[in-house]
C-alpha positions in Angstrom: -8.2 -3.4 3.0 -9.0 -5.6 0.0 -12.4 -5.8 -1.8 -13.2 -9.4 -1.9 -15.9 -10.9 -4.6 -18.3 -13.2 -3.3 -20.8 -15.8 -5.5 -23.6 -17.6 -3.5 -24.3 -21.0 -4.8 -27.5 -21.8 -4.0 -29.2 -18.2 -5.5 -26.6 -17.1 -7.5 -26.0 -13.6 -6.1 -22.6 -12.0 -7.1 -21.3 -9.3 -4.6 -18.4 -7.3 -3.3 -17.5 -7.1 0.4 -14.8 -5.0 1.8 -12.9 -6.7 4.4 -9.0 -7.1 6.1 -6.8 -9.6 4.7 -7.1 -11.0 8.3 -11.0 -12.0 8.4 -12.9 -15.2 7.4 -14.1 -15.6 4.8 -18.1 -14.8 4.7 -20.4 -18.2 4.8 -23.8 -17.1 4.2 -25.2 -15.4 1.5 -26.6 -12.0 2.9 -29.8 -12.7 0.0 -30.8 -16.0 0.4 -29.3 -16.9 3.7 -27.5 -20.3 2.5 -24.2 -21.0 4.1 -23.4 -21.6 0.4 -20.6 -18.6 -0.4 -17.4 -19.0 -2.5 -14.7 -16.3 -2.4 -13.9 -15.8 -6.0 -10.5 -15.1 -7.0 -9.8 -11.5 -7.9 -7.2 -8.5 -8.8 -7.9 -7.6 -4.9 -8.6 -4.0 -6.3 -9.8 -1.4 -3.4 -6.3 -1.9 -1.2 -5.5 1.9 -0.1 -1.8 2.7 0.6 -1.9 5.6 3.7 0.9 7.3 4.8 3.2 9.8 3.7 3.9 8.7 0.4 5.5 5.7 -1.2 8.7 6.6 -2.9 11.9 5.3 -3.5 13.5 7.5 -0.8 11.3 6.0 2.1 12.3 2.7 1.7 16.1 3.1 1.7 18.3 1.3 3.7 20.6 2.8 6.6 23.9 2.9 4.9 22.6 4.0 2.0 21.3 7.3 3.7 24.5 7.5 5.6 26.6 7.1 2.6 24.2 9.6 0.8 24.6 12.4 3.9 28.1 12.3 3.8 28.4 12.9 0.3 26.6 15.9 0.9 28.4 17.3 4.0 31.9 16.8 1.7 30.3 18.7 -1.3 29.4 21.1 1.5 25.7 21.1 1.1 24.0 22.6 4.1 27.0 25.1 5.3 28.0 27.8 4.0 30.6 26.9 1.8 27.9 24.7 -0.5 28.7 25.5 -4.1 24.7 25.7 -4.7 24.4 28.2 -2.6 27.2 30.3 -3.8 25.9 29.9 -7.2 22.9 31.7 -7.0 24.9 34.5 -5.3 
């Protein structure tokens, strides 16, 4: 969720609300009371990324992890006859 900055224009009061992209935008100013709010514009710092993790191998498309796999099975990775394996042997 984004941190949004709010002013009031009546009082003056500068504040931060934490809120979903989703939501209105507040109206009244939680100091004076004033239906006088302005969303300021703003980096929208405070946005939290939750998951697994975001890396370049999440987001890959199909036939790229097919083409990928089958490298790997012809190299024979993941059988016995993969050359890393035997290596360390």
């Amino acid at each position: 969720m984004p941190t949004y900055e709010y002013r009031c224009e009546a009082c003056e009061y500068t504040f931060e609300e934490l809120q979903p992209i989703t939501a209105e935008p507040l109206r009244d100013c939680p100091k004076c009371h004033q239906p006088r709010l302005r969303r300021l514009f703003g980096t929208g710092a405070g946005l939290i990324f939750k998951g697994s993790g975001f890396y370049i191998t999440d987001y890959r498309s199909e036939s790229y992890k097919a083409a990928a796999k089958k490298e790997l099975e012809q190299a024979g990775c993941g059988s016995d006859n993969c050359k890393c394996k035997n290596e360390s042997d």
